[in-house]
N, C-alpha and C positions, 0 to 999 in steps of 0.2 A: 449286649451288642459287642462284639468283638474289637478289638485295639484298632485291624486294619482297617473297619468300616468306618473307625471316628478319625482319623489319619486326614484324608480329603476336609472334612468339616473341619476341622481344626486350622490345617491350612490354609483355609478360606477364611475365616472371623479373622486369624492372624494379619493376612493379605489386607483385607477390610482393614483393621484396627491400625495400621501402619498408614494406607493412604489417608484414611480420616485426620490423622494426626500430620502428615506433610505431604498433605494435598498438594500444598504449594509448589513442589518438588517437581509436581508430572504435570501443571498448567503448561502448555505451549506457549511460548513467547507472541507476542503481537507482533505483525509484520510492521516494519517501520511505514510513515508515512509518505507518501508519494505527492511529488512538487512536480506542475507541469506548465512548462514555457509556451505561450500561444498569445497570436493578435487575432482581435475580434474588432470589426470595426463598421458602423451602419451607415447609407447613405448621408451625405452630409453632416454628419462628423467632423468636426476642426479641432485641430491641437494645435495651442502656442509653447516655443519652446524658448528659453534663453540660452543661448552657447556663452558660454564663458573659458576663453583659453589663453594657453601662456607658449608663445613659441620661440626656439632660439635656431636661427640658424647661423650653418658656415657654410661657404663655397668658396673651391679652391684655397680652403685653409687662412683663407682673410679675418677679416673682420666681423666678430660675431653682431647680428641683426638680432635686436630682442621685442619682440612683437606683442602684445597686449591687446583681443579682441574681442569685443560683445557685439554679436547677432541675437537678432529675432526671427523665427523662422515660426514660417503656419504653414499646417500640414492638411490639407481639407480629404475626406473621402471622397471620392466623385461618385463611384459608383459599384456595386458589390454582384459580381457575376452568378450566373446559374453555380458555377463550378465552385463558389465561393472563395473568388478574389478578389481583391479590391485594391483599387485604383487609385493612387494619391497622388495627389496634386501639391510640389511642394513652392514655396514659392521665401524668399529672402524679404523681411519685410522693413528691416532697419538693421545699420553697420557704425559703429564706434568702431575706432583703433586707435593705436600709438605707435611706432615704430620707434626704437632707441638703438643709437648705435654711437660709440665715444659718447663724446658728451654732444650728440645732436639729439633733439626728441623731436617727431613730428606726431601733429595730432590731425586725423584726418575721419572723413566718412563717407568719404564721396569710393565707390565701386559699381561694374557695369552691369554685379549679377542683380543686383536690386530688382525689382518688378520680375525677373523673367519667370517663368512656368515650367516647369517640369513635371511630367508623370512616370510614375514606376507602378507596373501591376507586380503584387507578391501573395503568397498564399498566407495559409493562419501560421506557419509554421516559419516564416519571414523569405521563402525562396523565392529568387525575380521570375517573371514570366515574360514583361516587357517593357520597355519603356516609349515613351514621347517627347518630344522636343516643341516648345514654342515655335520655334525657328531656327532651323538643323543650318541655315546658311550666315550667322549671327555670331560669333564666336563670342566665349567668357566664362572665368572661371569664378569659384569661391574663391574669398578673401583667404584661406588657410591654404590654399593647391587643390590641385587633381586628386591628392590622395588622401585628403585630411578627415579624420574621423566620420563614421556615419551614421546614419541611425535604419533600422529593417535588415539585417543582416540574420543569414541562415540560422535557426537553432538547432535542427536535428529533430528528431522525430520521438513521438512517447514525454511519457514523463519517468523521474530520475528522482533516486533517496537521496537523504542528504547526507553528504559528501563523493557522493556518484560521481564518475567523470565519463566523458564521451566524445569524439573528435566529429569531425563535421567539415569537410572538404568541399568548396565553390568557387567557381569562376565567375564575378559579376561585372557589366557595367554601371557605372555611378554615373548616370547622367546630372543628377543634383549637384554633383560637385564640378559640372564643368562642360563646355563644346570647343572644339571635341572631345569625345566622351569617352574616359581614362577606362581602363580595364584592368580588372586587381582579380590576380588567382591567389587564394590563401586558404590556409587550414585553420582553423579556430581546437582548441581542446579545452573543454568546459568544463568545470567543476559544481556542482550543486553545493549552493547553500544552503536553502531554505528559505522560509519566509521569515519575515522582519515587521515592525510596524516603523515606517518612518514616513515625515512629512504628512502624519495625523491619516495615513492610509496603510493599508498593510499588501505587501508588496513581497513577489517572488523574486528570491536574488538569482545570479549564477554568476561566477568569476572566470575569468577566459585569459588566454593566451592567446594571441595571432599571431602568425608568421605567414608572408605571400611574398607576390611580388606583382609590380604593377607597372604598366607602361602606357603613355599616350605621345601621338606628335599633333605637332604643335606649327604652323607657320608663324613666326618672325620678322620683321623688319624684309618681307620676301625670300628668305630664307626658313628650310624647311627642320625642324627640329627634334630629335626624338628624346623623352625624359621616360627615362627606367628607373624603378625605386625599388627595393628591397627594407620590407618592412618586420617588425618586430613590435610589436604590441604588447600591454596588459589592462584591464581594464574590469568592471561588474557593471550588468546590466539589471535593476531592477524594474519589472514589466508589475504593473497592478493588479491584486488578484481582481477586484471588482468590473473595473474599464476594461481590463487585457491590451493593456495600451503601454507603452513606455513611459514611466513617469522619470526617471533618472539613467543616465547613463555618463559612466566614467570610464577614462583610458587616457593611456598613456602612450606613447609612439615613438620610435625611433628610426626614422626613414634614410638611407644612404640613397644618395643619389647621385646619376650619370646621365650628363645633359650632352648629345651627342650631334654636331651637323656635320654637312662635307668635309668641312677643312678646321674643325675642331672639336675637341671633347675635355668636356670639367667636370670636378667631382662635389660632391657637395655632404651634408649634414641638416637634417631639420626635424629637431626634437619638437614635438608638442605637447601638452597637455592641456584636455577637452572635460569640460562638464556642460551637457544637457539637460538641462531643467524641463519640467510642465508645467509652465503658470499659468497653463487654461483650458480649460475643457469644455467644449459643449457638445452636446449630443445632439444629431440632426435632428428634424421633423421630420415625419413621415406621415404622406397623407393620404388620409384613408376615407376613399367615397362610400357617401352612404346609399346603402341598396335600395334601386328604385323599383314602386311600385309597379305591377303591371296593370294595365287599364284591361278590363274588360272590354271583351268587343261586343 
């Protein structure tokens, strides 16, 4: 056999003998794993939440108010549409505070959002579609303001690797937080974490930035009032892989405020810090008839 006919074959066993030996070399990499943000939630569904926050405000440069507040809030499903949204029903179910300011403390619990009802319809992906009022002619806000943290806010769309980031721009009403019912345009820019195991569950993080702005008025003393706030955020949402439900949510806030009527306008300050806890889950019943016989005729 001639030189040039063994030339090919040779370089082929060579080719061979090389990858067998660092195979490892030409594997493709595994694609990283993909983390995805979504609520799932079935008729009759309730979540208890505990809020736990710390607030410092200033206005007009006075005397800083430093605020100490535990809520209970229950979130019920009402009801989950063709389109697959669903309707929750939130409602305030018990208020502790404190207010400190010099050396005064007062300890209080009494507020008028207690008992009232609210509904927000939102999709899997947390975006509003609408809301409800117990009683739109009833005025009352949360214990924290018009703009104080919340929970069902936009994620964006898909899922994301970890350390992915992504923006997410919405204009919503918060009727939960308040009648009349405050209006916050803001931008969220998300970061992926991953998932984590905490609180004996294993849970999808993401870390965010917000930046909006928000505005509600407000009648006073019959005087008509307009409060615009400019907000600044940061905060991590971890949503449950198993439930698809918020089990923790943390943030921080720093709202600038301009509290505007006729014949005056003041500026203000009011830092917060928010943790949302889950101390309870139950999952509805659903009930399913059982199929009847037909009778002969």
């Amino acid at each position: 056999m001639k030189k040039w006919k063994l030339l090919p074959l040779l370089l082929l066993i060579s080719t061979a003998s090389t990858l067998s030996r660092e195979d490892s070399a030409f594997v493709l990499p595994k694609p990283e794993n993909l983390f995805c943000l979504s609520y799932s939630f079935g008729p009759n569904d309730t979540l208890v939440y505990l809020v736990h926050s710390y607030d410092s405000i200033v206005i007009d440069y006075g005397k800083p108010l430093l605020k100490i507040r535990n809520e209970i809030i229950r979130v019920v499903c009402d009801s989950v549409s063709k389109h697959n949204t669903y309707l929750l029903r939130y409602e305030l179910l018990d208020f502790r505070g404190t207010d400190i300011q010099s050396q005064n403390k007062i300890d209080y619990t009494e507020t008028d959002w207690i008992g009232r009802n609210i509904w927000i319809e939102i999709d899997s992906l947390g975006n509003r579609k609408s809301f409800r009022l117990d009683d739109s002619s009833r005025s009352g806000r949360t214990p924290g303001g018009p703009f104080q943290p919340h929970l069902f806010f936009p994620l964006g769309d898909g899922c994301h690797r970890s350390g992915e980031t992504w923006l997410v721009r919405s204009m919503d009403d918060l009727p939960e937080n308040g009648i009349p019912v405050p209006g916050l345009r803001h931008t969220m820019l998300y970061k992926m974490y991953g998932e984590l195991d905490t609180l004996n569950e294993t849970v999808t993080r993401a870390e965010f930035i917000r930046t909006g702005q928000g505005a509600i008025r407000m009648v006073n003393r019959d005087e008509e009032m307009k409060v615009t706030c400019v907000i600044n955020s940061y905060g991590f949402l971890d949503i449950s892989k198993l439930k698809k439900v918020p089990l923790h949510l943390f943030t921080t806030v720093e709202q600038k405020l301009t509290f505007r009527t006729n014949e005056d306008s003041k500026v203000g300050v009011h830092y917060i810090h928010t943790d949302f806890t889950l101390v309870d889950y139950k999952r509805g019943k659903t009930n399913v008839l059982a199929p009847t016989k037909k009778r002969r005729k």
